[in-house]
Short mmCIF file of the C-alpha atoms (twelve columns), coordinates in Angstrom:
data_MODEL
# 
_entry.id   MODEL 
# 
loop_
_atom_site.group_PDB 
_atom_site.id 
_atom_site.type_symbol 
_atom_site.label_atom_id 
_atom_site.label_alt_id 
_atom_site.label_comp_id 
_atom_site.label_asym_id 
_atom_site.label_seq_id 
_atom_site.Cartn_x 
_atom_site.Cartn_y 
_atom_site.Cartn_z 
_atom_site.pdbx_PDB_model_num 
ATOM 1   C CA . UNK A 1   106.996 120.546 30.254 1 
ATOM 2   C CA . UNK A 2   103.325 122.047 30.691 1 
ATOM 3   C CA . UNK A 3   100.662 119.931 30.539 1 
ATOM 4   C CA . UNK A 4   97.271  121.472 28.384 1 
ATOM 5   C CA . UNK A 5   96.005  122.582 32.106 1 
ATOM 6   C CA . UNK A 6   99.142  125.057 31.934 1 
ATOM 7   C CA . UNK A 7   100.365 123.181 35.083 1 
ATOM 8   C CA . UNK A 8   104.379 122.662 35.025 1 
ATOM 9   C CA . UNK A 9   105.546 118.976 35.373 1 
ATOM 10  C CA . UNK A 10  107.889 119.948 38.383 1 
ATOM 11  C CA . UNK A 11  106.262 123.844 40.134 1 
ATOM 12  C CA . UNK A 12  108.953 125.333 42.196 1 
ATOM 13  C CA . UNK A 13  107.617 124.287 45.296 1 
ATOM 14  C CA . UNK A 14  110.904 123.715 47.713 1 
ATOM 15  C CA . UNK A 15  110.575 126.580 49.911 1 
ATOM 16  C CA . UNK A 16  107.210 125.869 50.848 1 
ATOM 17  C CA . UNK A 17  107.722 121.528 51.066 1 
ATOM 18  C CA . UNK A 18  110.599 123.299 53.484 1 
ATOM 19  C CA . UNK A 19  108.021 125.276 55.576 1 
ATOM 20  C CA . UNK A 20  105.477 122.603 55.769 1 
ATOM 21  C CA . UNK A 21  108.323 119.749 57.254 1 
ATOM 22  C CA . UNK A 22  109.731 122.197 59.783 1 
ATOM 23  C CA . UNK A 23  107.495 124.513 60.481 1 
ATOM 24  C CA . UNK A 24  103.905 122.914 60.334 1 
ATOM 25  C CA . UNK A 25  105.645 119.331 60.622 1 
ATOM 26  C CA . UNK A 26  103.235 117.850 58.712 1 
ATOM 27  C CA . UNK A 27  102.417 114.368 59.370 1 
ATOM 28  C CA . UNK A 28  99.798  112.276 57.336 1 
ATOM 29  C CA . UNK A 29  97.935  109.445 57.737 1 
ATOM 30  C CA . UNK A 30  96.241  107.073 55.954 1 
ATOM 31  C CA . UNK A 31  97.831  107.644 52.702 1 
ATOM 32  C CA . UNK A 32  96.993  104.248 51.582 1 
ATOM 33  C CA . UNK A 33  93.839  105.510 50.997 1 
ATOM 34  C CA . UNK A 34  95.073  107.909 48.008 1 
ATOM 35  C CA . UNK A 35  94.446  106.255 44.612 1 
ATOM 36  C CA . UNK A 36  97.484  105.331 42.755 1 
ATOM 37  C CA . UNK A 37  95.453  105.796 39.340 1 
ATOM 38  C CA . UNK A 38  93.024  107.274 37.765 1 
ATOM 39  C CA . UNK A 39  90.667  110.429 38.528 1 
ATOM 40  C CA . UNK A 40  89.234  111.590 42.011 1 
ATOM 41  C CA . UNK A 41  87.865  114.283 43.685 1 
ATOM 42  C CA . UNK A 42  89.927  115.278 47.184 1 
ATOM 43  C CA . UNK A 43  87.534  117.110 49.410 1 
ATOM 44  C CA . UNK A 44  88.658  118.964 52.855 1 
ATOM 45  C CA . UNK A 45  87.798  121.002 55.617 1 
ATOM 46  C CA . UNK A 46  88.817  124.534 55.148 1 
ATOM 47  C CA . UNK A 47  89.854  127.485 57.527 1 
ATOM 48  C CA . UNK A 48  92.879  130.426 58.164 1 
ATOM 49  C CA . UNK A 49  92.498  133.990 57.365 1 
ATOM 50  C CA . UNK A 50  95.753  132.949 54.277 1 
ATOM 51  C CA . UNK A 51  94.771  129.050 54.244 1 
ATOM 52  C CA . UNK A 52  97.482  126.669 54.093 1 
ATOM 53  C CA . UNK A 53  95.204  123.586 53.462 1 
ATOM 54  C CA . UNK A 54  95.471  123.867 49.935 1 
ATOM 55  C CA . UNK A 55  99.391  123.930 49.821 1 
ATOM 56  C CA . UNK A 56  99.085  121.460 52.833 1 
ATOM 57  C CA . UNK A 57  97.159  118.664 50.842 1 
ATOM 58  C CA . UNK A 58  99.091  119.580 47.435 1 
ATOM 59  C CA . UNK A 59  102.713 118.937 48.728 1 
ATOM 60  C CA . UNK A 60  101.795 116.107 51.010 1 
ATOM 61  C CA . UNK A 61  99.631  113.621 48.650 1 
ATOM 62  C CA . UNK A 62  102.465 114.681 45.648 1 
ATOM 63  C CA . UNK A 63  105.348 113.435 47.883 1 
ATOM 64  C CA . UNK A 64  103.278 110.118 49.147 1 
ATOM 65  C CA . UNK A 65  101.988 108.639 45.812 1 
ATOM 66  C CA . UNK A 66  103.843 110.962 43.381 1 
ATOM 67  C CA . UNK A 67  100.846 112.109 41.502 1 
ATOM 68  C CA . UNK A 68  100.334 116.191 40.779 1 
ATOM 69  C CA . UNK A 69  97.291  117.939 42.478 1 
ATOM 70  C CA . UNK A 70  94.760  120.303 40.833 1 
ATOM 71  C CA . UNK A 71  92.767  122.413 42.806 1 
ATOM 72  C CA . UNK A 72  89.982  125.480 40.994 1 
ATOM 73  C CA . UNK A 73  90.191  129.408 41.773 1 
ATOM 74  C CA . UNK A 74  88.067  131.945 40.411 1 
ATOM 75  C CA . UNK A 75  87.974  133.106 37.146 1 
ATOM 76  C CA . UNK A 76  89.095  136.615 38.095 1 
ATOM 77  C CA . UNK A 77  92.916  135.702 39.186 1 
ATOM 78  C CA . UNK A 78  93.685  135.050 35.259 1 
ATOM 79  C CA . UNK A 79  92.936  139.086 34.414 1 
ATOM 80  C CA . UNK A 80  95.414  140.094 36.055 1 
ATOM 81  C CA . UNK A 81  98.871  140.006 34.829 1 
ATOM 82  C CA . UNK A 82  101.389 136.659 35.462 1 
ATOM 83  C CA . UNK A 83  98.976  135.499 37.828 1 
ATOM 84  C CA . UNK A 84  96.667  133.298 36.281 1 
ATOM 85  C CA . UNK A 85  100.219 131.780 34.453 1 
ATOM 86  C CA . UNK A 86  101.606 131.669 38.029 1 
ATOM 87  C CA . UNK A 87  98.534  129.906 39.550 1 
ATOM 88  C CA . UNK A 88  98.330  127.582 36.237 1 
ATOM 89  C CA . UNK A 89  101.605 126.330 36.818 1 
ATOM 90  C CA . UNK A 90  101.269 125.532 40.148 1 
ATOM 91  C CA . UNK A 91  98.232  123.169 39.267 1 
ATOM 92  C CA . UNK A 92  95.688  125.915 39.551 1 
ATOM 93  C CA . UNK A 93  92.566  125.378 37.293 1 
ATOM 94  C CA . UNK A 94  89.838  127.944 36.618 1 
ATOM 95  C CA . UNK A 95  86.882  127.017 38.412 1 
ATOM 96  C CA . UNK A 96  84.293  125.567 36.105 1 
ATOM 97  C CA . UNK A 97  82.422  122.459 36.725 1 
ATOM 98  C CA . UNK A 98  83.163  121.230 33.385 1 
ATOM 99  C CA . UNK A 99  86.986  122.057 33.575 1 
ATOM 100 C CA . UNK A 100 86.604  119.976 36.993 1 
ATOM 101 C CA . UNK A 101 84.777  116.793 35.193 1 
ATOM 102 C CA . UNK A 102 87.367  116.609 31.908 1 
ATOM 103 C CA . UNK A 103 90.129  117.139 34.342 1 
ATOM 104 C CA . UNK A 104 89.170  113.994 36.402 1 
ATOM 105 C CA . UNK A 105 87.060  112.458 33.778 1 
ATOM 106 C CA . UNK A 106 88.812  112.513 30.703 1 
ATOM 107 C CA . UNK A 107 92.648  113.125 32.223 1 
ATOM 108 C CA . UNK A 108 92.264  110.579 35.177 1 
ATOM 109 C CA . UNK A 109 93.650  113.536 37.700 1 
ATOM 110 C CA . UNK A 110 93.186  114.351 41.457 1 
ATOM 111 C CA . UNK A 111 91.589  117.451 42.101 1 
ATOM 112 C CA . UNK A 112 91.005  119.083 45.592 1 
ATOM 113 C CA . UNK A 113 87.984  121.344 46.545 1 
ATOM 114 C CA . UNK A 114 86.755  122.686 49.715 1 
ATOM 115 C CA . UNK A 115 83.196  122.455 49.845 1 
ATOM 116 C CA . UNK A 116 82.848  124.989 52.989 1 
ATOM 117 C CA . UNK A 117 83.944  127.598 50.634 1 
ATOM 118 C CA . UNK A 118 84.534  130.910 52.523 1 
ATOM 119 C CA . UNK A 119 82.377  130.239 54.891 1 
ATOM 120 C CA . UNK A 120 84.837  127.706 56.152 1 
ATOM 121 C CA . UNK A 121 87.980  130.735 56.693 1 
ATOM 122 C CA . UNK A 122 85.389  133.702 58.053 1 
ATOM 123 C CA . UNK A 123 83.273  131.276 60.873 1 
ATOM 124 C CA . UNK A 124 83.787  132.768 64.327 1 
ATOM 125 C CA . UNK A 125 85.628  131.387 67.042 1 
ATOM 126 C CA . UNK A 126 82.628  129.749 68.698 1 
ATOM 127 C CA . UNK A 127 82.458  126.608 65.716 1 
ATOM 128 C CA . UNK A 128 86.615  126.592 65.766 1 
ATOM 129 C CA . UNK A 129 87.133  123.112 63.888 1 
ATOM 130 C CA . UNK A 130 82.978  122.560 63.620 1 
ATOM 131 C CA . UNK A 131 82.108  122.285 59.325 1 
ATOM 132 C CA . UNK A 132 80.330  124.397 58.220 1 
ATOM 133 C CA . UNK A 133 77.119  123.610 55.088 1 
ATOM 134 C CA . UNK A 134 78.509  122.193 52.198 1 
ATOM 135 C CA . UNK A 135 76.297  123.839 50.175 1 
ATOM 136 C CA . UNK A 136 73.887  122.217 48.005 1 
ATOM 137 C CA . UNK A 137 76.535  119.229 47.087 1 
ATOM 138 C CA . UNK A 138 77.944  120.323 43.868 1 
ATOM 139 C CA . UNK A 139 81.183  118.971 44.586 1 
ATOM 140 C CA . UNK A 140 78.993  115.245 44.902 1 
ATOM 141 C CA . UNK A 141 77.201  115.516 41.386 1 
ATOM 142 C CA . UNK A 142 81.064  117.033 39.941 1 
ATOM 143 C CA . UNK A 143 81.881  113.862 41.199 1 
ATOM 144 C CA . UNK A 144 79.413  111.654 39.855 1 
ATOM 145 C CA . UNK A 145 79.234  113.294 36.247 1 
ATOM 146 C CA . UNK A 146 83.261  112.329 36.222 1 
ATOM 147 C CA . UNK A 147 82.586  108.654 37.582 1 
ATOM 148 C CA . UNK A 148 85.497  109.313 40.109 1 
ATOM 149 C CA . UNK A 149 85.469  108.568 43.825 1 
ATOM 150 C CA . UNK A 150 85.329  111.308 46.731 1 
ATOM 151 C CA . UNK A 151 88.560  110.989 48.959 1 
ATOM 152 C CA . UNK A 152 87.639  113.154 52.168 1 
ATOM 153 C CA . UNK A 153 90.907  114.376 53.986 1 
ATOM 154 C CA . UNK A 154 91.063  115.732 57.624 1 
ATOM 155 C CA . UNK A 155 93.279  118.143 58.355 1 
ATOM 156 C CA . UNK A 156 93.903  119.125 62.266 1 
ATOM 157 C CA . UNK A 157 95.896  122.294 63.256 1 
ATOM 158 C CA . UNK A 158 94.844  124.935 59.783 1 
ATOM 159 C CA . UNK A 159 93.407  126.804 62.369 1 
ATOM 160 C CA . UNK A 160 95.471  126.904 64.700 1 
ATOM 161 C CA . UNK A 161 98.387  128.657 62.801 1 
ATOM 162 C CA . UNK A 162 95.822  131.654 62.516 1 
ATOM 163 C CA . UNK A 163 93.652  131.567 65.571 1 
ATOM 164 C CA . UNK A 164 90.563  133.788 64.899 1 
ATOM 165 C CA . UNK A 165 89.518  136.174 67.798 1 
ATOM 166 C CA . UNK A 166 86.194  137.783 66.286 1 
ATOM 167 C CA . UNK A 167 84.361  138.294 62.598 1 
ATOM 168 C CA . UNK A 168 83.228  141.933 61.498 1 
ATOM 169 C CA . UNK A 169 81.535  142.738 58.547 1 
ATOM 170 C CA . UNK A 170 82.726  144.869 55.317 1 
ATOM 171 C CA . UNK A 171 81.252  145.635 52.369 1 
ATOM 172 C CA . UNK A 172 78.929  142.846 53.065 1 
ATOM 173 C CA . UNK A 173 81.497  140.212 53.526 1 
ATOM 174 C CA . UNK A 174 82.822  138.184 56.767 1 
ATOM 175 C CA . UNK A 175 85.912  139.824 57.589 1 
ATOM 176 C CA . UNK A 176 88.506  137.607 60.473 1 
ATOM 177 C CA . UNK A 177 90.312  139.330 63.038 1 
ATOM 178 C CA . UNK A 178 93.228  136.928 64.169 1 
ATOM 179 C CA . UNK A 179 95.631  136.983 67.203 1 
ATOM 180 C CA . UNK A 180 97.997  136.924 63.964 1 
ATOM 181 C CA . UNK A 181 96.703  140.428 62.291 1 
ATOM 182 C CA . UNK A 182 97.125  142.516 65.972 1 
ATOM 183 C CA . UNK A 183 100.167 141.393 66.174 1 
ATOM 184 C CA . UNK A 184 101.865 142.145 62.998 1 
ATOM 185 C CA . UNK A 185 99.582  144.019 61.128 1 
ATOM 186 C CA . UNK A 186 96.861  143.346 58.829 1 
ATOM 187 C CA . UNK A 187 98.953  142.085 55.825 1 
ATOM 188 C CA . UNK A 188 101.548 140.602 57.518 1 
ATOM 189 C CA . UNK A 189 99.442  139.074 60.056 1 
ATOM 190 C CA . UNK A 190 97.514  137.012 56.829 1 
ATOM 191 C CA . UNK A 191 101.724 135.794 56.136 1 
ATOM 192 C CA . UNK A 192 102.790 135.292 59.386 1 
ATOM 193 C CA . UNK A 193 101.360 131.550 60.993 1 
ATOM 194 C CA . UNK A 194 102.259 130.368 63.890 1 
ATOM 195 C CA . UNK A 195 104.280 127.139 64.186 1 
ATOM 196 C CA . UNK A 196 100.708 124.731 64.766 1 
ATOM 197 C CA . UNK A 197 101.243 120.888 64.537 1 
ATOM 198 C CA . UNK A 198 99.325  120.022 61.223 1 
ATOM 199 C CA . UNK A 199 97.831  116.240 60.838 1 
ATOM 200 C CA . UNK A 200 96.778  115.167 57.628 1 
ATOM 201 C CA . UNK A 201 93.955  112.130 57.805 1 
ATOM 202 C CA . UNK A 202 92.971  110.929 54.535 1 
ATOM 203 C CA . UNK A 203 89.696  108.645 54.613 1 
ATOM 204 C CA . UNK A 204 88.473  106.105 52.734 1 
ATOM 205 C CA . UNK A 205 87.593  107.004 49.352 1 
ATOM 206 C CA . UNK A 206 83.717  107.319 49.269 1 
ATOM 207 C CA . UNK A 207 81.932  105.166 45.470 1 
ATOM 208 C CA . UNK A 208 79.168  106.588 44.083 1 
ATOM 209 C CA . UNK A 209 78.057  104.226 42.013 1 
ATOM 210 C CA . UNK A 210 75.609  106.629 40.075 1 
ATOM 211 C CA . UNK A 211 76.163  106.348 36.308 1 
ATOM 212 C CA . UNK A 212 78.584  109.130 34.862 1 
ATOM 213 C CA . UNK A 213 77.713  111.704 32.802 1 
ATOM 214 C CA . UNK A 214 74.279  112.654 33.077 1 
ATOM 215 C CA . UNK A 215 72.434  115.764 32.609 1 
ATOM 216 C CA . UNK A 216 71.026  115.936 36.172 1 
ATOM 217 C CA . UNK A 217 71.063  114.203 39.250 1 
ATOM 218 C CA . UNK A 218 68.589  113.478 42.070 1 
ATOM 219 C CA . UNK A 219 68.954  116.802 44.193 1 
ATOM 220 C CA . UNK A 220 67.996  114.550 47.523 1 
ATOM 221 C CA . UNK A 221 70.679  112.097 46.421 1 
ATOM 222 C CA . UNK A 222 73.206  114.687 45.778 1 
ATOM 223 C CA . UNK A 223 73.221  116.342 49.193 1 
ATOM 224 C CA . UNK A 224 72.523  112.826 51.391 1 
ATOM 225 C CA . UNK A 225 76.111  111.768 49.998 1 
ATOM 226 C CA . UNK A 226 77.379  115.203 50.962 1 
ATOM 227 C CA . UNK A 227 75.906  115.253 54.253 1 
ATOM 228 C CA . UNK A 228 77.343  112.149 54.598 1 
ATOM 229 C CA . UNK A 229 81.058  112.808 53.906 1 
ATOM 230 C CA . UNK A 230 80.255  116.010 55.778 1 
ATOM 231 C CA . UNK A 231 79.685  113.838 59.053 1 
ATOM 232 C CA . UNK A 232 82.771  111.578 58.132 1 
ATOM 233 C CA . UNK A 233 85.530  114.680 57.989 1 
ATOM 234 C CA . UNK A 234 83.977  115.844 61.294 1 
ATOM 235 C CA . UNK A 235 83.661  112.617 62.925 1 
ATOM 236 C CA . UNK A 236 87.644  112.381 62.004 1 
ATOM 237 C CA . UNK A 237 88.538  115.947 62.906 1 
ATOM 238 C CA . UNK A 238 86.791  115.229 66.632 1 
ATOM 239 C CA . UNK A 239 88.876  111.835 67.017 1 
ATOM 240 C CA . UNK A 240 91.971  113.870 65.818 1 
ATOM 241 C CA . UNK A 241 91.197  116.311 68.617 1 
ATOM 242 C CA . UNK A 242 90.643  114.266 71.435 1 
ATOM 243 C CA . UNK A 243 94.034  112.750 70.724 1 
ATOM 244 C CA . UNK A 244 95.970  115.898 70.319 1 
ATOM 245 C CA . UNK A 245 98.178  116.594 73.157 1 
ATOM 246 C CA . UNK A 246 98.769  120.071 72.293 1 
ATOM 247 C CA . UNK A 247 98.580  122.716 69.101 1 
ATOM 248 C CA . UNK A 248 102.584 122.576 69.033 1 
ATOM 249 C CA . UNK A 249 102.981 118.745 69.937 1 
ATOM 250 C CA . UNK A 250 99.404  117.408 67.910 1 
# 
C-alpha cells in the first residue's frame, strides 16, 4: 500500500540493508532511545561526497523499532521523470516546513534532517568529523511548531568511506575531491565507498517544552536549543572517536 506521503509500506530496500550489514557493518547504539510512538524529529551529522547517512539512519532505526523513516529533498527531484515517485516511495518528502510539521504533527512520524546541510559533505579535510553551523535552527522551531521531541543521532565512520583530500570551487559551489574520485573516476568514485566501520549513537531525545503551533518563536530560543544539540552530537562523535580502534575495526 502507499501511504498519502506516496511512501510504500515495504520500499525495496534489501540490497542496500545487505550493503550496510556487510559492508559498512553497521552497529547502533542506544536504540532505546528511539520512540516507539508518536512524531519526532531525527537530527544527524552529515558528510560523504554520495552520503550514506541518510540510508544509514533509515534502514537501521526501521529494523530496531519497526517504524518507517521520512527524510525531505528538494523540490526539484519531483520534475523530473520517475524520480520524485522513486524518492516518494522510499519515504522521501518534499522539503517544506509545513509538509515536515503535518508529517510529525498530525501523522505521529519520524522524520530525519541534517541540519549541516551541504556544508556538512563539501567541509575540507582540516574539520574531518568537526559540525559545522546549524544554521539559524529551523530544524528546532520545525520541531516545536509539531510538539515532537529532537532525537540527535551520531554517526562515526560516513566519512571515512569517502575520505576528502581537498575542496575547489565551481560555479560558486564547494566542490570535494576524494581519495575515492582519483581512483575510479569522478562518477564512480561518488558510488564506490570504501568498506569504513559505521557506528550509529542515538542520544537522548531532547523536550522542548515550548507550546506547539505558534506563529513565531523566540529567535534566541530557537538557536540556544540548536547550539545545544549541536554540542551534544559532537561531544558524542569525539567519545566515539577516542574509542575507535581503527576506520575498518571502529
Amino acid at each position: 500500500m502507499i501511504d498519502r506521503w506516496g511512501r510504500a509500506d515495504e520500499p525495496s530496500t534489501s540490497l542496500f540493508d545487505a550493503v550496510l550489514r556487510s559492508w559498512f557493518r553497521v552497529e547502533w547504539e542506544g536504540v532505546e532511545h528511539l520512540p516507539r510512538k508518536g512524531g519526532a524529529l531525527l537530527v544527524s551529522n552529515h558528510a560523504g561526497m554520495f552520503p550514506i547517512d541518510g540510508g544509514v539512519i533509515q534502514q537501521g532505526v526501521e529494523r530496531e523499532v519497526g517504524r518507517p523513516v521520512y527524510t525531505l529533498a528538494h523540490h526539484g527531484f519531483w520534475s523530473y521523470p520517475f524520480v520524485g515517485t522513486m524518492l516518494s516511495r522510499a519515504g522521501a518528502v518534499v522539503g517544506h516546513p509545513g509538509n515536515a510539521e503535518r508529517l510529525m504533527g498530525e501523522d505521529g512520524r519520524l522524520l530525519l534532517v541534517f541540519p549541516e546541510g551541504a556544508k556538512g559533505p563539501t567541509k575540507p579535510p582540516s574539520q574531518r568529523y568537526r559540525l559545522q553551523r546549524f544554521g539559524r535552527g529551523g530544524f528546532v522551531e520545525t520541531a516545536m511548531r509539531a510538539g515532537v521531541p529532537i532525537v540527535p543521532i551520531a554517526l562515526m565512520g560516513t566519512e571515512d568511506t569517502t575520505p576528502m583530500l581537498a575542496t575547489f570551487k565551481m560555479a560558486g559551489q564547494d566542490v570535494p575531491v576524494t581519495v575515492n574520485s582519483l581512483l575510479f573516476g569522478p562518477v564512480l568514485g561518488a558510488l564506490a565507498h570504501f568498506p569504513a566501520k559505521i557506528r550509529a549513537r542515538v542520544l537522548p531525545p531532547v523536550s522542548l517544552d515550548e507550546p506547539p503551533g505558534r506563529e513565531r518563536y523566540s529567535p534566541s530560543v530557537v538557536v540556544e536549543r540548536s547550539e545545544a544539540i549541536r554540542d551534544q552530537l559532537q561531544a558524542a562523535l569525539d567519545d566515539l572517536l577516542r574509542k575507535r580502534r581503527s576506520v575498518w575495526r571502529g
